[in-house]
C-alpha positions in Angstrom: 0.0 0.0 0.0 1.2 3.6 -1.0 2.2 6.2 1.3 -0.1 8.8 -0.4 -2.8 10.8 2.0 -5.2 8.4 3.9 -7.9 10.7 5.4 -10.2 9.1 8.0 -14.0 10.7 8.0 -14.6 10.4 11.8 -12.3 9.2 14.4 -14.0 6.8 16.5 -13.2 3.1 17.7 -13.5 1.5 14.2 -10.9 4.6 12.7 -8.7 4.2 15.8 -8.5 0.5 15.2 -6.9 0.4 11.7 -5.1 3.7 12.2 -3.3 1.8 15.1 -3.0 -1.0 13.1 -1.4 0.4 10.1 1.1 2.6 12.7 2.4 0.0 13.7 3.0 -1.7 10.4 5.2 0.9 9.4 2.6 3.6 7.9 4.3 7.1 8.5 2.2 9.0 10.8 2.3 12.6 8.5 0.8 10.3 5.7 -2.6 10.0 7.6 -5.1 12.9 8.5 -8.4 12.5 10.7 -11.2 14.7 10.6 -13.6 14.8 13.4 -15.8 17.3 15.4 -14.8 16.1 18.8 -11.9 18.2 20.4 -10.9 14.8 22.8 -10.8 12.2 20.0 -8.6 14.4 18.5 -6.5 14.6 21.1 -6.6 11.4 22.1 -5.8 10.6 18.5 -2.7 12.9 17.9 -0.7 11.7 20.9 -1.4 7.8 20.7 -0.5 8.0 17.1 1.2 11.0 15.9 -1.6 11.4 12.9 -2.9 15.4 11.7 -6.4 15.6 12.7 -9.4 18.7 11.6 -11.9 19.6 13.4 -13.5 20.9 10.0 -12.8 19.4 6.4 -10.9 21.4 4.0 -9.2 21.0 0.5 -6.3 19.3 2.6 -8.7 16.3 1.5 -8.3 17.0 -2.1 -4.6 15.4 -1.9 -6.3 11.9 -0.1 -5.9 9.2 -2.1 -8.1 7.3 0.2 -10.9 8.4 1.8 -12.2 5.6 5.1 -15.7 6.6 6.1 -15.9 5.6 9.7 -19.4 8.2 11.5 -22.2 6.9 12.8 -24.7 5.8 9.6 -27.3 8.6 10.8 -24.4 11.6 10.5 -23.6 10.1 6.8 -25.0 13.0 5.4 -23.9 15.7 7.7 -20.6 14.7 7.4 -20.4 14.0 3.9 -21.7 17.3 2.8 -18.2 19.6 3.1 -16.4 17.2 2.3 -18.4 16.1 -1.2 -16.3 19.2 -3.2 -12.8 17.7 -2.1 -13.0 14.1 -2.7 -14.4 12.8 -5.9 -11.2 11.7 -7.4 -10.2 9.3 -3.9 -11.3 5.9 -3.7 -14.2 5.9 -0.8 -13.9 3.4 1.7 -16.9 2.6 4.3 -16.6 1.1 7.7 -20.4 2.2 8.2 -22.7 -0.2 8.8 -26.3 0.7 6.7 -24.9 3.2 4.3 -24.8 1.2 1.1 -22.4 2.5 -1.8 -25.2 4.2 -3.8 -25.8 6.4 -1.3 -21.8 6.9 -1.4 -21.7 7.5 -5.0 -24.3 10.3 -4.6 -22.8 11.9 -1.7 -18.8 11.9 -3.2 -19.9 11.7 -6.9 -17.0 8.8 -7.1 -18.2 5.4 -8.2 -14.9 3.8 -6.8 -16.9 2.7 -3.4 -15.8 0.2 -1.5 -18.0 -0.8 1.7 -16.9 -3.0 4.7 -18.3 -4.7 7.5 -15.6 -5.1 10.4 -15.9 -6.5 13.6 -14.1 -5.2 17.0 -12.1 -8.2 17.6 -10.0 -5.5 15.2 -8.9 -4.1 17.9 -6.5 -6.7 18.9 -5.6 -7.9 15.4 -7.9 -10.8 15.4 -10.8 -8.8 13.5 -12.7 -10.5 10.3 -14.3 -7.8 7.9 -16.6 -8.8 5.0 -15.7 -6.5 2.0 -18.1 -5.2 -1.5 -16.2 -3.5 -4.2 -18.8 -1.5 -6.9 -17.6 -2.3 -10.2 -15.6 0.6 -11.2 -13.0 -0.3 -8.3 -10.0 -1.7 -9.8 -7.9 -4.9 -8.9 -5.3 -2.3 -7.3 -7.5 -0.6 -5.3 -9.0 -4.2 -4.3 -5.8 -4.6 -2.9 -5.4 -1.2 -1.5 -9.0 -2.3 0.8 -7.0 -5.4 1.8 -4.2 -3.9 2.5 -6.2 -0.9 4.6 -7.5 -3.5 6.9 -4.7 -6.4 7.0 -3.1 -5.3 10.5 -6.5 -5.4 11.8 -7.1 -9.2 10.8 -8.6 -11.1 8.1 -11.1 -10.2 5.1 -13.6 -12.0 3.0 -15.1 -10.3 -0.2 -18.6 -11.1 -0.9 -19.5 -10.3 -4.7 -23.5 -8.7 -4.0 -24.2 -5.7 -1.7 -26.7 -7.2 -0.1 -24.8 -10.2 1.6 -23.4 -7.5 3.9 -26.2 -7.7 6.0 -25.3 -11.2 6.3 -22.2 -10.9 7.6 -23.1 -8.1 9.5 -25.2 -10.4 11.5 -22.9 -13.0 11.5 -19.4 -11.6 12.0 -20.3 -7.8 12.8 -22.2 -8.8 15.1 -21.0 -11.8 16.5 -18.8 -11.0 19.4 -22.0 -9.8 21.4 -22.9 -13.7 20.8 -19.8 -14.9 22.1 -19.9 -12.9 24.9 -23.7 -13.3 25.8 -22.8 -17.2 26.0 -19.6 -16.4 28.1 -22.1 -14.4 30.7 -24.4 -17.3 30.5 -21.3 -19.8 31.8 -20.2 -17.4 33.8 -23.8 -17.4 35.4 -23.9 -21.0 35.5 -20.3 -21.6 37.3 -21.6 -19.6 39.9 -24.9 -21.9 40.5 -22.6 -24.8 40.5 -20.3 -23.1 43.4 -17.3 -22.0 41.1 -16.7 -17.8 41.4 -17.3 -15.3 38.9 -13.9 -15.5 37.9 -13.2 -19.1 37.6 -16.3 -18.8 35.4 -14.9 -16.5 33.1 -11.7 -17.9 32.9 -13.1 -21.6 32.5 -15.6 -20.2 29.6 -12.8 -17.7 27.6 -10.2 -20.5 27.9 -12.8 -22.9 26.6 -14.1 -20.7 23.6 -10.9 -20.0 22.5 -9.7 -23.5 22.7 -12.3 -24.8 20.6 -12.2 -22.3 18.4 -8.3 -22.8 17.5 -9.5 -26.4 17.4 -12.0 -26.1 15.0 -9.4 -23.6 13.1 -6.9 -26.3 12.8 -9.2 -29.4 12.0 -10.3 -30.4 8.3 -13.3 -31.7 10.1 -16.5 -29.6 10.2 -17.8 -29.0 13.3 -20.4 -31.3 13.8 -17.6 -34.1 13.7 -15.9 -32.0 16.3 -18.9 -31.6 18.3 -20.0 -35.4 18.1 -16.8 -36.6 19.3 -17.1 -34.9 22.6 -20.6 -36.4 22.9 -20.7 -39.8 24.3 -24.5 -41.4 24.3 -25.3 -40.6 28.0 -22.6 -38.5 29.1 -22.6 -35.2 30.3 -22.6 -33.2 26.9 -25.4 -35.6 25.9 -27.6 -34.4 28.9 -26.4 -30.3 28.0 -26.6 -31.1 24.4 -29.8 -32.7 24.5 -31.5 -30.2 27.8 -30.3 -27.2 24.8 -32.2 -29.2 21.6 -35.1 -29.6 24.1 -34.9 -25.8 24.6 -34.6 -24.7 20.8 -31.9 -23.5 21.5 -30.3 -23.5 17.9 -33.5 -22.7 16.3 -33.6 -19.3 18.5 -30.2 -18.8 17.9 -30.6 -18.6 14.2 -33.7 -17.3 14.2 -31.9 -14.8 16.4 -28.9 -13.5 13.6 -31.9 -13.4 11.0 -33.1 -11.2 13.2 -30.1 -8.9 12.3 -29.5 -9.3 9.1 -33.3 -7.8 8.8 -32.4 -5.0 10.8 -29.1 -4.3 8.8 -31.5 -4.3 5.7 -33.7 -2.1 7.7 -30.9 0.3 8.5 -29.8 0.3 5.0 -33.3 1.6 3.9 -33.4 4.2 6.8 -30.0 5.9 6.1 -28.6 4.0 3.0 
């Protein structure tokens, strides 16, 4: 990835997350502007990572070759407004969830959109972000997406706009899942006589585990699960107690659920 201007539209935990990510992967902090209203994530910006941040946008965003879209979807328009005369020529990238790239293309009169769903395990470098290049986006600037959001984990393109609300519901909004079922554990360990803490290190030990299991198996999970499931043994009783409850059934019935309301959010502000 180039060293020309990257300017970040908002500067909150999404921005912070790849602009931390691509600091410490050698991206010189002079190459990188931030504009945002707010006079603390500013500061709090400038002296974690050395980047030039607005308060206001300018023509300084004339010389971005990037532009990363990162407000809240319902201050899309707002924002977008003094910015739409300086930016038509960069490549628009979205981390906003419900702003689909038509409504891009109007607001920045570029066509070269490229929309993304990330997640906040981003934070730490173990993110996974779905990604939606519109057509006019080149194979370069496929890679310049990539390469925006490789310190911050993995990606996965998706080829039709609207299988972002899918992975929004699955991977965007998936750590909640995770840690709703952690609480759940957590609640359960004490019942049983365990403390809170042995409860959450028990469960986050455990997810992880399996998870890096699962990771480095060719078997599909199913396999994974049914070896751990001896006829009459103690995953058999939770296993079966959970079928008996619906519990899958609710659970996907529950991520529908989402990807409705990312369609939903999509027609609202998109």
């Amino acid at each position: 990835m180039s060293h020309d201007l990257l300017a970040f539209v908002g500067g909150g935990i999404m921005a912070a997350a790849i602009i931390g990510g691509l600091r410490a992967a050698g991206r010189p902090a002079d190459t990188i502007l931030v504009i945002d209203p707010g006079q603390a994530q500013r500061a709090k910006l400038a002296a974690e990572h050395g980047v030039r941040t607005q308060a206001v946008a300018d023509a300084a965003l004339a010389r971005a070759a990037v532009v990363v879209w990162a407000v809240k979807p319902q201050l899309f328009g707002e924002a977008a407004a003094p910015c739409a005369a300086h930016v038509r020529g960069a490549l628009q990238f979205s981390v906003m969830a419900g702003i689909r790239s038509d409504a891009i293309v109007r607001a920045t009169g570029s066509q070269r959109v490229v929309r993304s769903m990330p997640n906040t395990p981003a934070l730490i470098g173990q993110g996974i972000a779905g990604l939606y290049a519109r057509d006019a986006v080149s194979a370069d600037e496929r890679h310049t997406a990539e390469a925006l959001l490789a310190p911050t984990g993995r990606t996965l393109w998706v080829e039709r706009e609207e299988d972002l609300d899918a992975v929004t519901a699955l991977s965007g909004s998936g750590p909640a899942y995770v840690f709703y079922f952690v609480e759940a554990m957590m609640q359960a360990a004490q019942e049983m006589g365990l403390s809170a803490e042995q409860g959450r290190q028990l469960a986050l030990a455990t997810f992880a585990g399996a998870t890096a299991l699962a990771q480095a198996s060719s078997e599909p999970p199913e396999v994974l699960r049914e070896r751990v499931t001896s006829k009459g043994g103690t995953t058999y009783a939770a296993l079966t107690s959970m079928d008996a409850s619906g519990v899958k059934t609710a659970f996907v019935k529950a991520i529908r659920a989402a990807q409705q309301r990312a369609r939903e959010l999509g027609d609202q502000f998109g």
